[in-house]
VEXSE-806039 format. One record per atom (N, C-alpha, C, O): residue in one letter; x, z, y. Coordinates in steps of 0.02 Angstrom, whole numbers, padded with zeros to 5 digits, always signed. Each point is the difference from the previous one (the first is absolute). Layout:
VEXSE-806039
AXZY/...
This chain:
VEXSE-806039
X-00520-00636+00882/X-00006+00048-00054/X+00065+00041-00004/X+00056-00025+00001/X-00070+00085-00005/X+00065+00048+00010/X+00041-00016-00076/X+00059+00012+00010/X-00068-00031-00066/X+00044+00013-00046/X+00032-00073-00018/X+00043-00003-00043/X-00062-00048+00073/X+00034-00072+00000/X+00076+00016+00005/X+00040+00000-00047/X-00025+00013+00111/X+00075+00002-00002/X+00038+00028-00042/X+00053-00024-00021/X-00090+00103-00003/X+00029+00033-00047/X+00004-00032-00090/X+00036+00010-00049/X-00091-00048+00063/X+00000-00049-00065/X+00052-00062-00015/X+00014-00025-00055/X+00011+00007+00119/X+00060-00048+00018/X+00061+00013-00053/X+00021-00044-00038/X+00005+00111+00042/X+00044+00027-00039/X-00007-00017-00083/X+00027-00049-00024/X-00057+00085-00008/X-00020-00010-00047/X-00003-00082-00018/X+00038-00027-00040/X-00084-00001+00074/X-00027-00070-00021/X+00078-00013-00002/X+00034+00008-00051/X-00013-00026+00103/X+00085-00040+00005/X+00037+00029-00056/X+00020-00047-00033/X+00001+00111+00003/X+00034+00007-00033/X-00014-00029-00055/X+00049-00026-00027/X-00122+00015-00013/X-00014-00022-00077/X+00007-00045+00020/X+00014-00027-00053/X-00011-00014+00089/X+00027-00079+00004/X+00079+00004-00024/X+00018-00034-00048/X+00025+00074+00080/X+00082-00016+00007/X-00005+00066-00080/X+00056+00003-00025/X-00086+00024+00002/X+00029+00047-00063/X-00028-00047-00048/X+00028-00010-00054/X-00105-00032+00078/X-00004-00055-00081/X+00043-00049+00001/X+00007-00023-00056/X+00033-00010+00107/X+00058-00034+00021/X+00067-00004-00044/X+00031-00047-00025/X-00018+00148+00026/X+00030+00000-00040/X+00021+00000-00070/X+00051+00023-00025/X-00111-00057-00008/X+00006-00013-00072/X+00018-00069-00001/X+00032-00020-00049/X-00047-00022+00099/X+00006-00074-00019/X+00063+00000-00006/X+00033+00049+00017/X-00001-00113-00046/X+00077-00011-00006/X-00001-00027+00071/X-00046-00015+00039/X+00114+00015-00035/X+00024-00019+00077/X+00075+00002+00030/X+00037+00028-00041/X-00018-00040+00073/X+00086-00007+00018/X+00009+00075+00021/X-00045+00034+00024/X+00107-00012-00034/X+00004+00087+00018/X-00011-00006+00070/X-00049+00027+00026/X+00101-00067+00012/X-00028+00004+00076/X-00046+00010+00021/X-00010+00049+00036/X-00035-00096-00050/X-00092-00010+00008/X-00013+00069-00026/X-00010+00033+00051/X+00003+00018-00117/X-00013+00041-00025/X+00005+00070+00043/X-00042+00044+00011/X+00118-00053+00012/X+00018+00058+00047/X-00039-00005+00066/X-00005+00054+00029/X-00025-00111+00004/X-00032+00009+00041/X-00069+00024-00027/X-00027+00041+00037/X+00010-00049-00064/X-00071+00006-00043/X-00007+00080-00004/X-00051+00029+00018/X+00111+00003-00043/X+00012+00077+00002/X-00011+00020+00044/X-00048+00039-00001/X+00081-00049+00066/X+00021+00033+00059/X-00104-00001+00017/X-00034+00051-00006/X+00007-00113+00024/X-00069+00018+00024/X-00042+00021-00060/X-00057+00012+00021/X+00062-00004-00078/X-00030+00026-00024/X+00001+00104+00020/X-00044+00040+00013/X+00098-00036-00018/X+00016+00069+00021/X-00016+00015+00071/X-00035+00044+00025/X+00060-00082-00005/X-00028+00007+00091/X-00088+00010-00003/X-00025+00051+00023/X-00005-00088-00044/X-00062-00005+00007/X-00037+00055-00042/X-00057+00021+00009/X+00110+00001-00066/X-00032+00068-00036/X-00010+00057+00026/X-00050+00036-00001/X+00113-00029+00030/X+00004+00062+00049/X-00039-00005+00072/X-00033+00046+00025/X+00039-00093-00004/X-00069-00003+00068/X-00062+00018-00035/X-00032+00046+00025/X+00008-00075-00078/X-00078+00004-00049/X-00010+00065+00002/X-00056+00024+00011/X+00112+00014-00021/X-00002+00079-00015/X-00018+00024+00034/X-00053+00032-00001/X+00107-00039+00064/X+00001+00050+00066/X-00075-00021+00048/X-00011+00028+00053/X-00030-00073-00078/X-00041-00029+00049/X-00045+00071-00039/X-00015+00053+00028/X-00003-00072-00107/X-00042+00043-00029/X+00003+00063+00019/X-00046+00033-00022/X+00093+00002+00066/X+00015+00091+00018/X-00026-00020+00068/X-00031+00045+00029/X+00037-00104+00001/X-00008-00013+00066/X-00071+00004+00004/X-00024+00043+00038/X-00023-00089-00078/X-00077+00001-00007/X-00028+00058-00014/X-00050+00017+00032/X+00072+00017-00071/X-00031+00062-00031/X+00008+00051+00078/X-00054+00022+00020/X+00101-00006+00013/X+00022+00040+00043/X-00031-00018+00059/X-00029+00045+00030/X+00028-00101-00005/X-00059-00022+00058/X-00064-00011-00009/X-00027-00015+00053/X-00004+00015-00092/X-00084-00022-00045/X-00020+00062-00020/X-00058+00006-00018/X+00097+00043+00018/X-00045+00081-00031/X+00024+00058+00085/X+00041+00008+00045/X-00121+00024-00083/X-00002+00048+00068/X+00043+00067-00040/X-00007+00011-00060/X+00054+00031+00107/X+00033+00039+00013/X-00019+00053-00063/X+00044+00030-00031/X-00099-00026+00020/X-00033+00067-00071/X+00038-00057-00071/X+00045+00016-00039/X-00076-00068+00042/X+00028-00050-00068/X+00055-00034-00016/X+00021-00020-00054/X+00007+00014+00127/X+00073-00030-00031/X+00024+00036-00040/X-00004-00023-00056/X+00039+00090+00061/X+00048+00031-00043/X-00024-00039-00090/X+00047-00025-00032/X-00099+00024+00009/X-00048-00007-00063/X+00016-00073-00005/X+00029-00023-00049/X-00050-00018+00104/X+00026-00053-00018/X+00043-00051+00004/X-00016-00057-00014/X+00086+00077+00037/X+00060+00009-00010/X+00045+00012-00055/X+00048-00031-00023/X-00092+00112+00003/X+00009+00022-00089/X-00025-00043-00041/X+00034-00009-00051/X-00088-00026+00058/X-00015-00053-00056/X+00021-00057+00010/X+00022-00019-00055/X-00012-00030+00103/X+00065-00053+00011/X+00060+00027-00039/X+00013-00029-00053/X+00024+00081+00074/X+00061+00007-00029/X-00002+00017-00080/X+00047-00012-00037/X-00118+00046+00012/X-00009+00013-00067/X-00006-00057-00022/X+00018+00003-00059/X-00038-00075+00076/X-00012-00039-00037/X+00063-00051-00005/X+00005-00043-00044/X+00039+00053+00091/X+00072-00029+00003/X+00047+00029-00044/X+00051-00029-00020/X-00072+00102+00001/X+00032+00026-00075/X-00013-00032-00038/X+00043-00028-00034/X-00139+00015+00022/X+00006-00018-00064/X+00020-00078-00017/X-00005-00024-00057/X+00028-00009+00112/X-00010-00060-00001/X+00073-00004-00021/X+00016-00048-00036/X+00034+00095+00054/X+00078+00002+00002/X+00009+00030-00085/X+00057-00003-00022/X-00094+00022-00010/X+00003+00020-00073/X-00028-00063-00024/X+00044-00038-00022/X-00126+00006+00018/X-00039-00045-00012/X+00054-00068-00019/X+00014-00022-00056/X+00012-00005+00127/X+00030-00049-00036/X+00078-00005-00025/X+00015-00059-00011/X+00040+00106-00001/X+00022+00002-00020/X-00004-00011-00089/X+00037-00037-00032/X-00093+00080+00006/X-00023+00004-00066/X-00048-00059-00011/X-00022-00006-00057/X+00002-00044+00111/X-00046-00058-00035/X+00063-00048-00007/X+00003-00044-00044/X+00034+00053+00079/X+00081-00057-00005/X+00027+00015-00073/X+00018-00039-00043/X-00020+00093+00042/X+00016+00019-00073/X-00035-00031-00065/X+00020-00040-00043/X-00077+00072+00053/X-00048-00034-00034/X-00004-00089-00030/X-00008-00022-00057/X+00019-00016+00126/X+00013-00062+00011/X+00068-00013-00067/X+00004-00013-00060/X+00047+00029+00131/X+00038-00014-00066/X+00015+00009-00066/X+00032-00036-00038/X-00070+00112+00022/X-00010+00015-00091/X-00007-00075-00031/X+00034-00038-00035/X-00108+00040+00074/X-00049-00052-00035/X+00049-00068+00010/X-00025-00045-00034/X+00073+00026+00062/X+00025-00077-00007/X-00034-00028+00079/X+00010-00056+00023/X-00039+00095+00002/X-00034-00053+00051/X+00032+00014+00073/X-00032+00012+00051/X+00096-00016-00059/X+00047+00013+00061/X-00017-00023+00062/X-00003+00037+00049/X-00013-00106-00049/X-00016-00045+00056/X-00081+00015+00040/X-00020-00022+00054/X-00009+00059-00095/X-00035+00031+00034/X-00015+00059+00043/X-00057+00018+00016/X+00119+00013+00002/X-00008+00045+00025/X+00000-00005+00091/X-00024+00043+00036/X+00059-00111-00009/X-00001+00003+00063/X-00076-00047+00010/X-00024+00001+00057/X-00001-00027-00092/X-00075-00003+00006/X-00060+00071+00023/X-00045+00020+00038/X+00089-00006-00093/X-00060+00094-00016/X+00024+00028+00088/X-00037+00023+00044/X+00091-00033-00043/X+00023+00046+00072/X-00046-00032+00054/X-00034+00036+00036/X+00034-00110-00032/X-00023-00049+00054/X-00072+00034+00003/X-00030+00018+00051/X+00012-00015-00107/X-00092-00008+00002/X-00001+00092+00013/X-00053+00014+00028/X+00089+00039-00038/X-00010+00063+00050/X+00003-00009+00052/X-00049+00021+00031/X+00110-00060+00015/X+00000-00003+00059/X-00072-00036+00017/X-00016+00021+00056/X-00024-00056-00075/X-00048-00041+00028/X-00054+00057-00001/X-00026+00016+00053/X+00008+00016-00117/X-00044+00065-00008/X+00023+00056+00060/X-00045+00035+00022/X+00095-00029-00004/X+00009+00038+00070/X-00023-00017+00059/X-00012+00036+00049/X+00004-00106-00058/X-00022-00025+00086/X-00035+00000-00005/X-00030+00037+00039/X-00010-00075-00086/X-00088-00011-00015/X-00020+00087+00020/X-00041+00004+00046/X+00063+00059-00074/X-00015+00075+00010/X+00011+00034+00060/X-00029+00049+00025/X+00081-00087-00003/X-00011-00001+00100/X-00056-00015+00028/X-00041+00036+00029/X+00040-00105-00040/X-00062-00027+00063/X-00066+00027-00040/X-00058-00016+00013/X+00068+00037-00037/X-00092+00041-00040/X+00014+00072+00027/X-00044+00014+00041/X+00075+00021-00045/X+00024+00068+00024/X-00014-00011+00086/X-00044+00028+00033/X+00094-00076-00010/X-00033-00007+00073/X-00074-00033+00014/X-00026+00005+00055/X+00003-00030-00094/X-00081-00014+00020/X-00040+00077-00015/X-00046+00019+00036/X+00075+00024-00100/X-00033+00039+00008/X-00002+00088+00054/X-00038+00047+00010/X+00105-00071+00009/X+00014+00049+00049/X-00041-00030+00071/X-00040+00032+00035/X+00056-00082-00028/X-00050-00025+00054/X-00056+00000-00008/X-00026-00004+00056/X-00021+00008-00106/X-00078+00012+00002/X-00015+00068+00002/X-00046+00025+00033/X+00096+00009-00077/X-00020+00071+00019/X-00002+00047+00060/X-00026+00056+00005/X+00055-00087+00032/X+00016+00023+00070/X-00068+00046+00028/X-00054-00010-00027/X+00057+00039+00058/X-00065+00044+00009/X-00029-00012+00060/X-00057+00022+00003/X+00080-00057+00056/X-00019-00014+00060/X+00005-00064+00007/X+00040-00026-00040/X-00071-00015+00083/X+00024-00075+00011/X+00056+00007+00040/X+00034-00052-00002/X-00009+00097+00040/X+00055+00000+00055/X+00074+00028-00052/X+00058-00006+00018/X-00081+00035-00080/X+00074-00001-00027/X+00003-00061-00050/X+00052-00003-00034/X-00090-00036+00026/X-00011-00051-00054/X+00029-00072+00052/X+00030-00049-00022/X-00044+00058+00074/X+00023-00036+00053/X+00071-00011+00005/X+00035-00051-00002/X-00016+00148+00014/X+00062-00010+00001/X+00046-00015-00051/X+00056-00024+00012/X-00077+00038-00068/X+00054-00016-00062/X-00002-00081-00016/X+00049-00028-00025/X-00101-00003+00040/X-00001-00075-00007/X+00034-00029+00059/X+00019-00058-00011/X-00005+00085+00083/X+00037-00028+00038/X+00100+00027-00030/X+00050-00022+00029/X-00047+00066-00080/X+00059+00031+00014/X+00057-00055-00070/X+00060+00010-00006/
C-alpha cells in the first residue's frame, strides 16, 4: 500500500510527542525530543512526497495547495487549542491532543493512498502507483 510508509512518520511521532507528557528523567526526555521531531519532520516531508508522486501533472499544483493549506491551518489550529488547554487548567493534556493529530494524519494517509489508488483510471497506472 503506497501510504504505509508515509503513515510510519506520523504514527512514530504520536508515540514519542504522547511520551512527552509522561514524567521521566531529562536524559530519557531529551531523547524522546530528538525522535519525536525527527519523525515529525519526515511525517511532513513524506506528506509533499505522497501528494507530488500520486497526482497527475494537471492536479498536483491544487493538491499541493491544499496539503500546504491545511498545514496553515493546522500551524494556527493548535497553537490556540494549547491555549485553550491551558485556560481551562487542563495543561497535561495537550501532548495527548497533539499525539492523537499525529495519529489522525496517518490514519488520512493510508485512506488518501487507497483512494488515489482506486481512482486510477487504467489498470497499468494503478499498477504502477501500487508498485511505486
Amino acid at each position: 500500500m503506497p501510504g504505509a510508509p508515509g503513515a510510519a512518520g506520523p504514527l512514530g511521532s504520536s508515540v514519542f510527542v504522547y511520551l512527552m507528557g509522561v514524567e521521566m528523567a531529562v536524559g530519557l526526555l531529551h531523547v524522546v525530543v530528538i525522535f519525536s521531531g525527527l519523525l515529525l519532520f519526515s511525517g511532513q516531508t513524506m506528506v509533499y512526497a505522497a501528494v507530488g508522486t500520486h497526482h497527475d501533472d494537471e492536479d498536483r499544483p491544487t493538491a499541493l495547495g491544499w496539503v500546504a493549506g491545511m498545514g496553515r491551518f493546522g500551524a494556527v489550529f493548535g497553537p490556540w487549542s494549547g491555549g485553550q488547554l491551558l485556560a481551562a487548567g487542563n495543561a497535561d493534556l495537550g501532548f495527548t491532543m497533539y499525539a492523537c493529530a499525529a495519529v489522525f494524519g496517518a490514519v488520512m494517509m493510508v485512506l488518501a493512498a487507497l483512494t488515489i489508488k482506486t481512482r486510477s483510471g487504467s489498470a497499468g497506472s494503478a499498477v504502477a502507483i501500487a508498485g511505486a
